[in-house]
Structures are given as structure tokens and as C-alpha cells.
N, C-alpha and C positions, 0 to 999 in steps of 0.2 A: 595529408588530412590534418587538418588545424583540432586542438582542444575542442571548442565549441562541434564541430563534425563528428568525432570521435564518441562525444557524450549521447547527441544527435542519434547518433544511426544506433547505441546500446539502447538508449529507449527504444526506439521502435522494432528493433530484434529481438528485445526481452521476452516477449509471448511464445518464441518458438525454443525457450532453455526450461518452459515452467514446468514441463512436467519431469524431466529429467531435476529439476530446482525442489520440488515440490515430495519428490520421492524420498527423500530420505529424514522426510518431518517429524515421525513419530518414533516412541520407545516409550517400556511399560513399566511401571513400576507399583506394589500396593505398601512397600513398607522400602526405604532410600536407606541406606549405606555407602558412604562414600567411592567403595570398592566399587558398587554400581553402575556408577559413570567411569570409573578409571579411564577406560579407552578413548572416548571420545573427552575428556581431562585431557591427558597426554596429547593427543595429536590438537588440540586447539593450543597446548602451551607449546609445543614443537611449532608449530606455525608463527606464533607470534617470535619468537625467537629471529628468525629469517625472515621476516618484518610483513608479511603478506595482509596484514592491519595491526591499527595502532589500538584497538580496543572492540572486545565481543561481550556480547552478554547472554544468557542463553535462561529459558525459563520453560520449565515443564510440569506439566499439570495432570492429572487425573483427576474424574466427576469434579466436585468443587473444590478444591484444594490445590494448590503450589505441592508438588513430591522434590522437586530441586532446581534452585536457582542459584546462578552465579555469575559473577566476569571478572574479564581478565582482561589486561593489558591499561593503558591508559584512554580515557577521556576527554584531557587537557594533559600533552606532553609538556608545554611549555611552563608549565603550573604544577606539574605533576599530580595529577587529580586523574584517581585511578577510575577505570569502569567498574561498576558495579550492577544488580540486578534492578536498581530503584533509579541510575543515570537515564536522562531524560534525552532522545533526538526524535526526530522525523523520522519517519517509517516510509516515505514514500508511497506506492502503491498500495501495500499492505492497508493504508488509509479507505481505498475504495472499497472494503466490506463495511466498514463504517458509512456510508455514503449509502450503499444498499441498505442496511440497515434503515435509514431514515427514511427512504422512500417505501420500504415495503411497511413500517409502521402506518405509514399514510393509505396507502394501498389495503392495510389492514382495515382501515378506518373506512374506507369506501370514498377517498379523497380522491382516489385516481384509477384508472385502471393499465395494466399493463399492454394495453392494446391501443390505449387512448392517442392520438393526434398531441404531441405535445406543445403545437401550436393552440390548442383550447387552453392554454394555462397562461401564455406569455404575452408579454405588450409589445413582441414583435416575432417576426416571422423566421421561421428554422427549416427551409427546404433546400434539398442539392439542387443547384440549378440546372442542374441535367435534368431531372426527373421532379416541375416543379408541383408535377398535380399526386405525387405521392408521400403521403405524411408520412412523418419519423415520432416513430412510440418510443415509451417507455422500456420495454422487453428490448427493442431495440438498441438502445442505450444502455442498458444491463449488460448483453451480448455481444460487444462490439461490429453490432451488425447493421448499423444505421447509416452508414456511407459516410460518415463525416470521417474526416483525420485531421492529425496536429498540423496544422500549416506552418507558414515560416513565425507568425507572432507569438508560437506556443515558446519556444526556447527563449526568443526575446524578450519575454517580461520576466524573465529569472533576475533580483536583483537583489540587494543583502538589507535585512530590515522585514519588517511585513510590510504588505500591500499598501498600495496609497490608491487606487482606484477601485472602487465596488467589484464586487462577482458580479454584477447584472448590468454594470453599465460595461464593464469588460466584455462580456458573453454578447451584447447589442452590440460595441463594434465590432465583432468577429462576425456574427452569424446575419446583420443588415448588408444588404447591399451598399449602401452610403456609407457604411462604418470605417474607421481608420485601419481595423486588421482584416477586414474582408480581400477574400481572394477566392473569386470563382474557381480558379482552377486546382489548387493548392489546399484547399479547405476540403475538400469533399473528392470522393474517391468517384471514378466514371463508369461507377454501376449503381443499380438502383436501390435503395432501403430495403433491408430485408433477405439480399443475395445469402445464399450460405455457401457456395463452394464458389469463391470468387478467385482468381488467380496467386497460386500460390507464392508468388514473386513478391507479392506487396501484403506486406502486412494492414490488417484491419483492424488491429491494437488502438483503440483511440483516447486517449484522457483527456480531450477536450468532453469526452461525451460525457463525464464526469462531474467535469464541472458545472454542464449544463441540467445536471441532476441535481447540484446541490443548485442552481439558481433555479429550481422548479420546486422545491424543497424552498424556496422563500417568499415567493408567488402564491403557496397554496397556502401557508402558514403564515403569512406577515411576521416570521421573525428570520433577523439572520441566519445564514445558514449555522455558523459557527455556535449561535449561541442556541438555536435547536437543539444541537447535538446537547450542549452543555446538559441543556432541560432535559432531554428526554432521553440521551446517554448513558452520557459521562458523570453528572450528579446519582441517578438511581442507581448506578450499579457502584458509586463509590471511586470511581475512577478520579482523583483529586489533583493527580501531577499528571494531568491530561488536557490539550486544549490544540488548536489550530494556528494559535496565534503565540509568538513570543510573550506578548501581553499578557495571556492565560498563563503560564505558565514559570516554574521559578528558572529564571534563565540561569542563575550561578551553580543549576545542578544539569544544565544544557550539552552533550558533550562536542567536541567540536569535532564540526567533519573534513575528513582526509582526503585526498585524492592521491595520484601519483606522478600529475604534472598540474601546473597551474589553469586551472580554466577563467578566462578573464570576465565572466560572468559575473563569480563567487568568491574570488579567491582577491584577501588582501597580499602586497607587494611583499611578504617576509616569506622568506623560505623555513620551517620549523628546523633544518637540520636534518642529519642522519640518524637514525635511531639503530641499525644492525648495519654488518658488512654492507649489505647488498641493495637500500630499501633508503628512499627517503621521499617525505609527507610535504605535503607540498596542502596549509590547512584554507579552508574557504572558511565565508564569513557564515554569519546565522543565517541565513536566508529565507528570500520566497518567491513565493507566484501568487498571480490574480485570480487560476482558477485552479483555486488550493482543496477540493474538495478530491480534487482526483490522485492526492500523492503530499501533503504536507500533516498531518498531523502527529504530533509531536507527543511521547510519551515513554513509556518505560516496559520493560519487559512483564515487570510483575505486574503493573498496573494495566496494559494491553492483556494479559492473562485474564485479566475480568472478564472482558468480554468475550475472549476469548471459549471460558468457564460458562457464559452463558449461551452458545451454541452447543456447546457438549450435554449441556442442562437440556436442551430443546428449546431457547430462547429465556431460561430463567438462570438465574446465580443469587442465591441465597435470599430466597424469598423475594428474588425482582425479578419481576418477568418482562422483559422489552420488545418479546417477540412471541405471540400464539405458536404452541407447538406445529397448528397447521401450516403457519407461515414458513416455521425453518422448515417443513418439511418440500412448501413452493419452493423456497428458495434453492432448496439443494436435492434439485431432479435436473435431469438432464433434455426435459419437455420444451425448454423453452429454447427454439433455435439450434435445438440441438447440445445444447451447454445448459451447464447450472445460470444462476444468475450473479454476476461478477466472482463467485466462488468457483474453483474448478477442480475438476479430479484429475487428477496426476495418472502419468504414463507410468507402465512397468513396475509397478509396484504389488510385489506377488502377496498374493492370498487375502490382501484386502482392499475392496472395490468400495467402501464407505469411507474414504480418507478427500479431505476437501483443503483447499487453502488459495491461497496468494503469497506472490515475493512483490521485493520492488528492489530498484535502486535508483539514487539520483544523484547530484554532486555532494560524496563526501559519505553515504549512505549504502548501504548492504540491509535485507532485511524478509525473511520470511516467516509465516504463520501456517500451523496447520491440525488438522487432527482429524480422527478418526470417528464415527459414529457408533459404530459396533465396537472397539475398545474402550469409549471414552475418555479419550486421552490425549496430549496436544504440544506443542512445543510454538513461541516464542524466539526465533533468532538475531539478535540487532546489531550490525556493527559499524561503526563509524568512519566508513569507507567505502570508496567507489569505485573496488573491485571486489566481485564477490563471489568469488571461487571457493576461499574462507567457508562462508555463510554455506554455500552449495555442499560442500565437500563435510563439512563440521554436520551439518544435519542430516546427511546420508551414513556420518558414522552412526549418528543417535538410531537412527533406524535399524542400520544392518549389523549394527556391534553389539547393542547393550541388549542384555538379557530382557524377558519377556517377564519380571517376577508377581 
């Protein structure tokens, strides 16, 4: 199995570790003492030790407020520029609640409906060829349940730099028949829109369906997607070292992401070195993708904590409200399809069934979000690596270790 396969098959397996990823997101706190965290302190500095990443950052919150934020290890080895809770990377996945975010604003607004034909919105046409007289919605695309998948052009536009071709002329060669990334068979899954118990063999994980959200998010609104967010975001809630794009944002506070073999994708020719016995980092470049709506926005733990803060709030954070109470309340039911909408609740996690989040990872990245309803409470995981056993293991302590105070 070459790099490029390797990375391949963890995206699209990701969906079946989330709730086992997702379970160990939260821990309570009303007044912080270092002693607090001890536990999960210790086993994130034991980790780095035996090289398992090259840098975490971790951020937890109750009602509107930061209770404790910190990181550890490096950001830039080669520069030696440590991690911190303000160090900025892609989040990956974790991005797609943001993405929902923007759609259900509109959605608020009466722009769209969740049931809507997303073919009424676009200057071109979005059906599985199997099934061409059945439309793919909204709720659909929320769900991963609109039959579409990442075909072979999803991994092949990874390339170092942002983009150089539009989200929506991207999204038109993929989903036209005449387009350059179109592939009847490879594009779309051979069941109908809408299936909910479809064979468990193949994942229906899709982040193309993502990006086809932010480019409906451009269609409705005449503005880019990226700079949407910026408006109706990332500006209101204060989110400043936040943005989509390397361009938004200060690249010299960017951390650089790690792998643990070189993917020829992302990764320039130098090898960084061994950093412990056992462990060596092998760094990619800045990167991106065309349909970045689904996995690239770039930020910080504190500063993802915003919004973070304003889900806990019920769609407001310090006097901004970017979401009606009744919308977070749509969003996060389990009505639509059977699932919340891109938010989801975690497996086995005892005694409390109000805990919502997402993870992600992509090359160089590790990265979950989550929290609770009924405690108010949330955590922030980010690390700069693209294995993320770390991230999985480091948030199951914060859960099941650190007191309830």
C-alpha cells in the first residue's frame, strides 16, 4: 500500500472510530487549578516523549469562558517554535460544523429548505446516474446520505499552496457529465439518495458533499464561500486568527504538519530528523484542496473555542448570536435521517446522551471538538499530526480522569 492509499482508506474509515474518538471529549471544571488536569498533563507529556506527535494543544471551556488552555511539544521543530493554545493549523473535518453552520443560517433565513432539490439552487446538475429522477437535498448532504462519494479527483487535488481553481467550477467538473473529474461509477455510491441502512462494507462518509454545501452557500448568497464565513462567522464572534485560506490568516504563527512517512502529495524532499528514540517526522507543506469547505479551515484552539462557546450558549457567545436557539436545537436531534446534522453523538459514553462533536484528520493533522448540552462544557483537541491515537487517547483521559469540579 503506497502513502497516498494509506491516507486514502483513513479518510474514508474515519466515520466508523468517531464515536469511540468522540467519547472521551469532555471534563468539568467551575474554578481550574493546575492539579486539575494533572492526569491528562502527564500522559500528553509521556506521549510526547516517545514521539507519538510533534505538538498538541488542547482547550476547554465551560458556559462562555476558556477554564484551561495549553500545549505542548513543538509547532515548527526545525525553528523550534513551540505549540501553544493561540498556534494556528487546519482542523480538518472538524471544519464541517462550520459549514453547517452557514447553511443552517440560511436555512434560518428561509433561503432554503432541508428537503429542497439542490439542483433548484445550481447552474448545473447534481444526480447519481443510477437514480437520475431522484433529487439529492440538503438533509442529505448534512447526513451523508445523498449517495454521492469521494471519487479518485477527491485525493488528487491535495496540493501545497491554496487553491488556484474556484469551489464551483471545481464542484462543475466533478458532478457534470462532460467535466474533467466526473466518473459515473466512482463518484456516486449504487444506491439511491436517501438509503439509511446501506451496506455496511462501504462507507457513506462523503466530503465532497461538503464542499457542494459550501458552493450552494455561494449560489444563494453571491458571496464566496470563504469570505461568508468571514461576515457572518468568524468576524461576529471575534474569531481573528481564523480563515480558509493561508491568505486569511498569519502564516508565521501556522504550525507545520507531521506525518510519519512522506506522502508525495504534501510533503517537501527534507526529512525533519529524529526527535526521540523511536519516532521520526517526516513535515508536509502548508496545503490544500478545491473543495475546502469540507476539511481545511485553519485556526486555533482558543479561537475555535468561540464558536465552540457559542453552541454551548445555544447559538450565542457574548452577546452574538449566529444561530436561533431553535436552530441549534434542529441541528442537534437525531430527526433528520436518523443522525443529527454533520454534528453527532458519540458511542458509549455513560450517563450523558447530550454530548455532540466531530474529529478529523488529514495529512499532517489530528483534531477533535466536543461538548456537552446538559453540562455546558467542551473541549478543543489539535495536533499536528497524522496519526491520531494522541488526540483519541489524550481526550478519553480528559473525560474519564479529571474530576467533575
Amino acid at each position: 500500500m503506497t502513502g497516498s492509499e494509506e491516507y486514502s482508506l483513513t479518510r474514508r474509515t474515519m466515520i466508523a472510530y468517531i464515536g469511540s474518538f468522540i467519547a472521551g471529549h469532555l471534563l468539568g471544571c467551575a474554578s481550574v487549578k493546575d492539579e486539575d488536569y494533572l492526569i491528562a498533563d502527564r500522559y500528553i507529556r509521556s506521549t510526547l516523549k516517545v514521539g507519538k506527535t510533534p505538538g498538541i494543544a488542547v482547550c476547554v471551556v465551560r458556559d462562555d469562558r476558556i477554564v484551561w488552555s495549553a500545549g505542548y511539544g513543538w509547532a515548527d521543530i526545525a525553528n523550534r517554535k513551540p505549540m501553544t493554545p493561540d498556534t494556528i493549523q487546519n482542523i480538518a473535518s472538524v471544519s464541517k460544523t462550520i459549514t453547517t453552520t452557514a447553511v443552517m443560517q440560511l436555512w434560518e433565513q428561509a433561503k432554503l429548505g432541508l428537503d429542497d432539490d439542490v439542483n433548484d439552487y445550481l447552474r448545473f446538475s447534481v444526480r447519481n446516474p443510477r437514480y437520475p429522477d431522484i433529487p439529492i437535498t440538503f438533509r442529505q448532504l448534512l447526513t451523508h446520505t445523498s449517495s454521492i462519494t469521494d471519487g479518485p479527483a477527491f485525493d488528487a487535488m491535495y496540493a501545497c499552496g491554496d487553491p488556484t481553481v474556484s469551489l464551483m467550477d471545481w464542484l462543475q467538473s466533478y458532478y457534470e457529465p462532460a467535466g474533467s473529474n466526473y466518473d459515473a461509477e466512482k463518484n456516486f455510491l449504487p444506491w439511491p439518495p436517501g438509503t439509511l441502512d446501506p451496506p455496511r462494507q462501504i462507507s457513506t462518509y462523503c466530503n465532497l458533499a461538503f464542499g457542494l454545501l459550501g458552493g450552494l452557500v455561494e449560489r444563494i448568497t453571491g458571496l464566496y464561500f470563504a469570505e461568508y464565513c468571514r461576515q457572518k462567522i468568524f468576524n461576529p464572534l471575534g474569531m481573528n486568527d481564523t480563515g480558509w485560506n493561508l491568505t486569511d490568516i498569519d502564516v508565521s504563527r501556522h504550525a507545520v504538519p507531521y506525518g510519519s512517512a512522506p506522502d508525495p502529495r504534501v510533503s517537501p524532499a527534507a526529512d525533519t530528523g529524529n526527535l526521540s528514540i523511536d519516532s521520526k517526522y517526516y513535515e508536509r507543506c502548508l496545503y490544500s484542496f478545491t473543495n475546502y469547505p469540507d476539511g481545511l479551515l485553519r485556526t486555533s484552539v482558543n479561537d475555535l473555542s468561540k464558536f465552540l462557546r457559542a453552541y454551548i450558549g445555544r447559538g450565542e457567545f457574548e452577546s452574538v448570536r449566529i444561530l436561533r436557539e431553535s436552530t441549534v436545537r434542529t441541528v442537534l436531534t437525531e430527526s433528520h435521517d436518523r443522525q443529527g446534522l454533520c454534528w453527532r453523538r458519540p458511542r458509549n459514553v455513560a450517563g450523558d446522551s447530550t454530548i455532540w462533536g466531530h474529529d478529523g484528520g488529514d495529512p499532517g493533522v489530528s483534531t477533535a471538538m466536543a461538548f456537552s448540552q446538559r453540562q455546558n462544557k467542551g473541549v478543543v483537541v489539535l495536533s499536528n499530526y497524522d496519526g491520531w491515537d494522541l488526540v483519541e487517547e489524550a481526550s478519553k483521559r480528559l473525560f474519564q480522569e479529571t474530576a467533575d469540579i
